[in-house]
C-alpha positions as CSV (number, residue, x, y, z in Angstrom):
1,X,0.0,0.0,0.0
2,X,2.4,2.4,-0.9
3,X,1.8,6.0,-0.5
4,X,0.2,5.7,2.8
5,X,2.1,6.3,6.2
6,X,3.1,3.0,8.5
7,X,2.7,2.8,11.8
8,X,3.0,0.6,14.8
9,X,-0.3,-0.4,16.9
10,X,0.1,-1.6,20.4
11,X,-1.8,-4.9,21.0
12,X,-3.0,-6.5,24.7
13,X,-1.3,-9.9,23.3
14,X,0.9,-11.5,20.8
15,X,1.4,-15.3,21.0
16,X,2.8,-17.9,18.9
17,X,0.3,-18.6,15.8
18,X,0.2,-21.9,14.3
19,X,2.9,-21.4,12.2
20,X,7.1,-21.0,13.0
21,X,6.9,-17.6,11.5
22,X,3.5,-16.4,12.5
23,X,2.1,-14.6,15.6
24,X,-1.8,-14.7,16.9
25,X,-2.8,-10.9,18.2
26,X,-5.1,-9.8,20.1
27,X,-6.0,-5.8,20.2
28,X,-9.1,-3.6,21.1
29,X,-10.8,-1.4,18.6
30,X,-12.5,2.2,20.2
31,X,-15.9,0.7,20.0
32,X,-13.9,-1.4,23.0
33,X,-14.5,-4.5,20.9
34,X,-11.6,-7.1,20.7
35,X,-10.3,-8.4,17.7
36,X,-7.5,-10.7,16.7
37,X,-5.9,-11.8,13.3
38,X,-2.6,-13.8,12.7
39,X,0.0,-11.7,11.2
40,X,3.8,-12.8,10.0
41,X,6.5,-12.3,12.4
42,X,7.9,-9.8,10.1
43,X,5.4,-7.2,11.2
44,X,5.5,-7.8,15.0
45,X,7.8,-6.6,17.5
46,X,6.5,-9.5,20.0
47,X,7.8,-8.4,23.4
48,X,7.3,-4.4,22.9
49,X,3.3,-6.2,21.6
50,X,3.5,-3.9,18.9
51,X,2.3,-4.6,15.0
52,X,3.2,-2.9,11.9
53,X,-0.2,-1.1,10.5
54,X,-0.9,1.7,7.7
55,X,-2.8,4.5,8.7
56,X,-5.8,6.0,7.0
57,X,-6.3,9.1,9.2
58,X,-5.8,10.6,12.1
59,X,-7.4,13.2,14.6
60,X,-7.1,14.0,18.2
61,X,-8.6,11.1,19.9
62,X,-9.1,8.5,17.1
63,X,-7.1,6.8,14.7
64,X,-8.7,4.8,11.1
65,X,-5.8,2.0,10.5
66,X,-5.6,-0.9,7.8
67,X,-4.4,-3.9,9.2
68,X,-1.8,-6.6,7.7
69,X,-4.7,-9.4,7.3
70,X,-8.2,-9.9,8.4
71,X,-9.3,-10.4,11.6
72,X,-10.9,-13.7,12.7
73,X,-13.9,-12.2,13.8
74,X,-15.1,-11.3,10.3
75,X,-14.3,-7.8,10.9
76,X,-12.8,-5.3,8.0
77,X,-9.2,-5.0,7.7
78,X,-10.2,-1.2,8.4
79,X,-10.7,-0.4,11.9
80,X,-11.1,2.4,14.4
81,X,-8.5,2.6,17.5
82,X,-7.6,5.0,20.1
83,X,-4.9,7.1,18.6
84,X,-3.1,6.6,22.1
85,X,-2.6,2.9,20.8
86,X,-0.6,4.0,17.2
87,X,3.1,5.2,16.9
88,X,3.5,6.5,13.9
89,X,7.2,5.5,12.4
């Protein structure tokens, strides 16, 4: 997705996935509703729980992201967060 600024998101818990180079996630979107996807290791910094995650826009209090895959949960890829949550890089 090029043209659109990356960011980190910080997650309440990144385990191992069912693959070697994967990583299950579990994060909270600012409806306060969980959601979790699996994600390759490439785009996690595990012990800092933090994912790699483009962002749409921004304002003071909310931030619209795109995540790496879709969540289990049948959820869209596009989801609503506390900006608090999202470092940008």
């Amino acid at each position: 997705m090029s043209g659109l600024q990356e960011g980190w998101l910080k997650c309440e818990e990144v385990s191992s996935g069912m693959f070697p180079d994967e990583y299950a996630v579990q994060c909270t979107s600012a409806d306060n509703g969980p959601f979790s996807f699996f994600i390759n290791s490439d785009l996690v910094k595990k012990n800092e729980k933090l994912v790699k995650v483009y962002i749409l826009d921004r304002n003071k209090d909310y931030c619209l992201i795109y995540l790496p895959d879709t969540p289990i949960e049948g959820l869209s890829r596009t989801i609503r967060v506390f900006g608090q949550y999202v470092l940008e890089l």
